[in-house]
C-alpha positions in Angstrom: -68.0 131.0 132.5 -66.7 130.1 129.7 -64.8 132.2 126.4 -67.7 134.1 124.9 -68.4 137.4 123.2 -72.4 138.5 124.0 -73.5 141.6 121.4 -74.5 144.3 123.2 -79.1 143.4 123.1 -77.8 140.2 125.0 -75.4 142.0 127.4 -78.8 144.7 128.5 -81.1 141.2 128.8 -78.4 139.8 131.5 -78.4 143.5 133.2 -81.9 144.2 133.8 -82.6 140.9 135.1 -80.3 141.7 138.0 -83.2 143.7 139.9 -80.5 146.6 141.7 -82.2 148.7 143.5 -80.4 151.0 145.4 -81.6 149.5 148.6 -80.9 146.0 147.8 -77.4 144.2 146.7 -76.1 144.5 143.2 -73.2 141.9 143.9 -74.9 139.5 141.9 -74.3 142.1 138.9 -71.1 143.0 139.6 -70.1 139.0 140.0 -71.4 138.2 136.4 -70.0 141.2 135.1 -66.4 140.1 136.8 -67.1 136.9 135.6 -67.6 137.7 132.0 -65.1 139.9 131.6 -62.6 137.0 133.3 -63.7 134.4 129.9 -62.7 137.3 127.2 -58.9 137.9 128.7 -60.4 141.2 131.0 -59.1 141.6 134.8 -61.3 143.1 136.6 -61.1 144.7 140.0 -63.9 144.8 142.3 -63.9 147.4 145.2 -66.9 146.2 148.2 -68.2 149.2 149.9 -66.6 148.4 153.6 -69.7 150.4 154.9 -72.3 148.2 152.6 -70.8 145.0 152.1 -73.4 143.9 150.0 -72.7 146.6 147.2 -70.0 147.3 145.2 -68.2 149.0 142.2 -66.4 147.1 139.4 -63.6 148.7 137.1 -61.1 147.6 134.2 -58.4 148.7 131.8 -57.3 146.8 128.4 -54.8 148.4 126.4 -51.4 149.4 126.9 -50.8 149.8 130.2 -50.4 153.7 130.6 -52.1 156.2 131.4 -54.6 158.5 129.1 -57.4 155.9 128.8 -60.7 156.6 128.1 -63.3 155.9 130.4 -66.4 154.7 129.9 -68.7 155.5 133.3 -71.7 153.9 134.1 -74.3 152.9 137.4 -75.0 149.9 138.3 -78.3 150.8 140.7 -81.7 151.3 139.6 -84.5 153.4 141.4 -87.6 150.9 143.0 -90.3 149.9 140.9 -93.2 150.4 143.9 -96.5 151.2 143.4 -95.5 151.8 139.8 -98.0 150.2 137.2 -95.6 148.6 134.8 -96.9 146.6 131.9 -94.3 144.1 131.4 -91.6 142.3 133.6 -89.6 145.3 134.9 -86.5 142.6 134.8 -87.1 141.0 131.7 -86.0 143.2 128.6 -89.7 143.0 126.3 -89.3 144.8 122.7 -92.2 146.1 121.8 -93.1 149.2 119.0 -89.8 150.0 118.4 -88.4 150.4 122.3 -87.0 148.1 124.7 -88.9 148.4 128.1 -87.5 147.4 131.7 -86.2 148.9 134.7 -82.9 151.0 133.8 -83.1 150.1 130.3 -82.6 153.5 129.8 -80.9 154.8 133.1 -78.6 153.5 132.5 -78.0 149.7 131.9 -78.3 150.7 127.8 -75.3 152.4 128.3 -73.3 150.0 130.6 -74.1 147.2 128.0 -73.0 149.2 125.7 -69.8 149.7 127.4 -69.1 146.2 128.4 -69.3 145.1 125.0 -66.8 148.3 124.0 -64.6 147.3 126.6 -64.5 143.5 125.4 -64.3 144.2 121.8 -60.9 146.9 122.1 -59.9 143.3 124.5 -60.0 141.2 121.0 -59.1 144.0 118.3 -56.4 145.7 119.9 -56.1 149.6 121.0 -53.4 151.9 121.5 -55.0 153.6 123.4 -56.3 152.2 126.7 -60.1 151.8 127.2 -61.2 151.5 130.8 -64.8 150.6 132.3 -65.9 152.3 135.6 -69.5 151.1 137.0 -70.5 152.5 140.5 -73.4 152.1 142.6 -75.4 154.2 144.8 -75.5 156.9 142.1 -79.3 157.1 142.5 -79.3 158.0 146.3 -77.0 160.9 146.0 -73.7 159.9 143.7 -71.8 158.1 146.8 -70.6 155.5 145.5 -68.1 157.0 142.6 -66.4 159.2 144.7 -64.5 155.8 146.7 -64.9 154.2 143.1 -62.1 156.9 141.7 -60.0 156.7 144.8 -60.1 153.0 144.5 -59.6 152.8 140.6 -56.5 155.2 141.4 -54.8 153.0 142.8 -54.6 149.9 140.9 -55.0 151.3 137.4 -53.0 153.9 135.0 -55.2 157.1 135.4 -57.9 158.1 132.2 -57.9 160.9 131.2 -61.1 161.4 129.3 -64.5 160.5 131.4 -68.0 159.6 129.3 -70.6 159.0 131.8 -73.2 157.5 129.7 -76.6 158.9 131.4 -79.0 159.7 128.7 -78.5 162.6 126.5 -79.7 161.3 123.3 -76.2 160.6 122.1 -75.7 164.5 122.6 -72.4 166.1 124.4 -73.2 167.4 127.3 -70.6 169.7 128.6 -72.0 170.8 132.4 -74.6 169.8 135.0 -75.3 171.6 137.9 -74.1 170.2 141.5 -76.2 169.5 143.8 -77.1 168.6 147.8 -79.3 168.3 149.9 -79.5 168.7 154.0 -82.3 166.1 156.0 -83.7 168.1 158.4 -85.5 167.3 161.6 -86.7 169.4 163.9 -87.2 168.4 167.4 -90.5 170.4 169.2 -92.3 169.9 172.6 -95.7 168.6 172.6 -98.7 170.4 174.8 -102.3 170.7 173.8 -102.8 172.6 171.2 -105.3 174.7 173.2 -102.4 176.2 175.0 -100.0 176.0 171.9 -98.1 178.9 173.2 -96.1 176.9 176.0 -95.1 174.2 173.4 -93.1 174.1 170.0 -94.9 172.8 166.9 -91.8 171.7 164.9 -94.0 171.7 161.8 -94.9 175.5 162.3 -91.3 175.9 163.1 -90.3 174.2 160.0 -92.6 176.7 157.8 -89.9 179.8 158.2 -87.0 177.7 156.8 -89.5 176.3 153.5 -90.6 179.7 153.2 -87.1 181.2 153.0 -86.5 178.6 150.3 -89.0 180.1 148.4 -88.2 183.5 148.3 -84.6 182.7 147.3 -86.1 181.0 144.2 -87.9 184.1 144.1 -84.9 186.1 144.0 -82.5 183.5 142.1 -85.5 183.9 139.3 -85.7 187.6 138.8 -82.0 187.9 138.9 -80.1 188.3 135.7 -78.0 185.3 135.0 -74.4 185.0 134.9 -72.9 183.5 131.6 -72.5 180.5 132.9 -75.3 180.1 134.5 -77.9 181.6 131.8 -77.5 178.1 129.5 -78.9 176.3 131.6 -82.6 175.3 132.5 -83.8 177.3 135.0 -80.8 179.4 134.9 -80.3 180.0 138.3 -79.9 178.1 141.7 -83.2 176.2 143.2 -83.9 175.3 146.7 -86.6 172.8 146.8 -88.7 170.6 149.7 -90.4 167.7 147.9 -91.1 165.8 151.0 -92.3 166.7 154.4 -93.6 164.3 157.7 -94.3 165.2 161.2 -97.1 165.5 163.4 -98.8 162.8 165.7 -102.4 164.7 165.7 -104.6 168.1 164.9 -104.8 168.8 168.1 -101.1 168.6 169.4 -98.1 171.2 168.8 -95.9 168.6 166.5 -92.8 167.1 168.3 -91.2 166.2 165.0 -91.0 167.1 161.5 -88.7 166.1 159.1 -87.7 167.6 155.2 -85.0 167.5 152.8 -83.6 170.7 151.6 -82.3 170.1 148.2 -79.9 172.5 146.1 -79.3 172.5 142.3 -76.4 175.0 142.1 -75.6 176.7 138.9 -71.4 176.6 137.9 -70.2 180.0 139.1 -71.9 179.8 142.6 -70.2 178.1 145.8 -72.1 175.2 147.3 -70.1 176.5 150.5 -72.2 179.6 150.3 -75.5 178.4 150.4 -74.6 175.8 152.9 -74.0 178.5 155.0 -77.1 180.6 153.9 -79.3 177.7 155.2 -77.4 176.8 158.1 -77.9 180.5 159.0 -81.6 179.8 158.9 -81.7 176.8 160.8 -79.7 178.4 164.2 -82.4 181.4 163.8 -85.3 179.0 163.6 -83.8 176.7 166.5 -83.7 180.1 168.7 -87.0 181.0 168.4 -87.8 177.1 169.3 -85.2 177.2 172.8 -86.5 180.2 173.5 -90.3 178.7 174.2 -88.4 175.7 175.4 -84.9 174.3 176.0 -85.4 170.9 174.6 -86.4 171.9 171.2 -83.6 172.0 169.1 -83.0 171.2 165.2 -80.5 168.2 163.6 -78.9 168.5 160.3 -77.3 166.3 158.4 -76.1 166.1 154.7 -78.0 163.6 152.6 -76.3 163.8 149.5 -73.7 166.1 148.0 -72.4 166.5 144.0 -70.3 168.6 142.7 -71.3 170.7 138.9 -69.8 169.4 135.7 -68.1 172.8 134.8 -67.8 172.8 131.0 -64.3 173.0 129.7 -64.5 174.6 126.4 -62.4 172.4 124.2 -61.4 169.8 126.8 -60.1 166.2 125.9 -63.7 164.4 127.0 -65.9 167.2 125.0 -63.5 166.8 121.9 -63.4 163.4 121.8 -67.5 162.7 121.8 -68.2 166.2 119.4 -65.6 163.9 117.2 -67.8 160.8 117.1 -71.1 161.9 117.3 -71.1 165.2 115.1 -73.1 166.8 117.6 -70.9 170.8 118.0 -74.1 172.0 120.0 -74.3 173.1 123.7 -76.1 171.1 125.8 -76.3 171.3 129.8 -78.6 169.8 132.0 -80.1 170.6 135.8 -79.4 167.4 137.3 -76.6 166.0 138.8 -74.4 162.8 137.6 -70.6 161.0 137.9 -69.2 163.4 135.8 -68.7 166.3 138.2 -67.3 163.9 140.8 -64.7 162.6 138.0 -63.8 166.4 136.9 -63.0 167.3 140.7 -60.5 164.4 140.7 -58.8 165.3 137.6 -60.0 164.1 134.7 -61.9 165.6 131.9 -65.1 164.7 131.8 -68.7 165.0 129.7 -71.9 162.9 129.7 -73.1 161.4 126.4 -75.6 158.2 126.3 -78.9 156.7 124.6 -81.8 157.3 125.5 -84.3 160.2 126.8 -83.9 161.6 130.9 -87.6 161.8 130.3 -87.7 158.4 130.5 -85.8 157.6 133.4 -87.7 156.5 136.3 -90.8 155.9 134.8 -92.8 153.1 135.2 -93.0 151.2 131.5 -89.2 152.4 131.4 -87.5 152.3 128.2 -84.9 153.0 125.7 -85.9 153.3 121.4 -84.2 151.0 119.4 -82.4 153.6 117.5 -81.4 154.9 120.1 -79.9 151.9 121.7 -78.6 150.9 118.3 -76.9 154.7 118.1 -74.8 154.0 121.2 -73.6 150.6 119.5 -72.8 152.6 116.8 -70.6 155.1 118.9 -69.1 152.2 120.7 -67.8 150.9 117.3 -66.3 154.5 116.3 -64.4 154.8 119.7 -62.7 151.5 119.2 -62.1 152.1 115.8 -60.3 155.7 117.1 -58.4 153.5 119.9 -56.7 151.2 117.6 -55.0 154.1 115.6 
């Protein structure tokens, strides 16, 4: 590849027509990325998932080499497009009425355009201040990707010390998130007639105790007066939540199987550790009432995801530094999980601030306004511009 500078509309068209899907490879992505970054002066270092050799995470510093660099964090992955009625290519960038539509225009290729093109510009201007680029994958399965992404970046580059991850805010600081995990569940039963149910285990019925319990914690979690931190966000307390459920072969047979996901959004404040606990709790008391009809009947848990809350920091170095370019001195927090959190718990300060609307994200006829893609340019050009002094 030749010496080239792309503006940051031509960087998104070369990212969305990558089609990463969390299930698939994004090496392709990560190879032009390496690539391009190789013709403007930029060495980048790749880290391949030794578990997934066909994914991996890309990082970069330019700038002195020290440490104190800001980092600009961003996903490389992309949810599926399936059985979604889409209107345009959702890998071709189409402008239409103001917005640019495609798959992760919005979450969150906008932003990691955006960032390349920062990245390349404080490469040909000059900072004094180092300016590193992080981009993970797997962030829409669960966040696994960043956390061997930081341990990786560690190692070969002077440590940041001020995170933006760039999911979608509407170029507004967002100081915290709640964390978040979630436990697949699959209970085993013992199949019999369902005439004589009573000498079998349906794990379906078996599951019913353990959803129910979820809901009257929300129950509780919602009447409950909110601590301080917690009372900013929306809903202001911790949720436990089933959105998918299988099991059963047919109506008239106790249900060997059934398998769920329990997922937790925990407000800051609260210890994952302790609702971990609260559920496991609930599963050895359901798989009792299972043995006790029949040995074999048991219940496997295993985590499925786990990310840690963006705890806001009140005046730290991250939160400063975006309040400083955008002029935005509100408080924002959001529900979901991102990056961020992982970056805090290894050391960094850290806030989310990108273009585009959450709304958005994940929809089919994805897409990111103009404006607002044209507001992350011009946030990129501030942070340069505060680099070089």
């Amino acid at each position: 590849m030749s010496a080239m500078k792309l503006s940051p509309k031509d960087l998104l068209d070369r990212l969305v027509s990558f089609p990463t899907v969390s299930r698939d490879s994004n090496l392709p992505l990560v190879n032009w990325v390496a690539d391009y970054l190789k013709s403007n002066g930029i060495e980048p270092h790749i880290w391949p998932d030794p578990e997934q050799p066909h994914k991996a995470a890309i990082f970069a510093h330019v700038g002195p080499d020290e440490e104190g660099a800001v980092v600009l964090s961003g996903h490389t992955d992309v949810v599926p497009i399936d059985g979604q009625p889409w209107d345009t290519d959702p890998f071709v960038v189409t402008e239409r009425d103001g917005k640019y539509f495609g798959r992760g225009t919005c979450d969150m290729k906008g932003f990691d355009a955006l960032a390349i093109w920062a990245l390349v510009e404080a490469q040909h201007l000059g900072v004094s201040r180092p300016l590193q680029l992080a981009l993970s994958f797997d962030e829409e399965v669960g966040c696994t990707g960043a956390p061997p992404m930081i341990e990786a970046m560690q190692k070969v580059l002077p440590k940041g010390s001020a995170v933006i991850v760039g999911e979608p805010s509407m170029m507004q600081a967002v100081t915290g998130h709640k964390g978040g995990f979630g436990f697949d569940t699959h209970l085993i039963g013992y199949e019999v007639h369902s005439s004589i149910m009573h000498t079998g285990v349906n794990a379906i019925m078996a599951a019913a105790p353990l959803i129910d319990w979820a809901n009257h914690r929300n129950s509780e979690n919602m009447s409950a007066p909110p601590s301080d931190l917690a009372a900013v966000f929306n809903p202001p307390w911790t949720t436990c939540h089933v959105g998918m459920i299988e099991g059963g072969t047919a109506h008239n047979i106790t249900a060997k199987d059934c398998r769920f996901m329990m997922d937790f959004r925990v407000v800051p404040g609260e210890k994952v550790s302790q609702w971990k606990d609260a559920y496991m709790e609930q599963v050895r008391l359901a798989e009792t009432r299972m043995q006790a009809v029949h040995p074999d009947a048991r219940i496997e848990v295993s985590n499925s995801f786990s990310v840690p809350a963006l705890v806001p920091e009140g005046g730290g170095e991250a939160e400063t530094l975006v309040r400083a370019l955008t002029g935005d001195n509100a408080t924002h927090v959001v529900s979901y999980g991102t990056e961020a959190g992982q970056f805090q718990e290894a050391g960094y300060s850290a806030v989310i601030c990108g273009p585009g609307d959450i709304a958005q994200a994940h929809q089919p006829n994805e897409f990111i306004t103009v404006d607002q893609f044209d507001a992350g340019h011009v946030f990129m050009q501030k942070l340069v511009d505060r680099l070089r002094i």
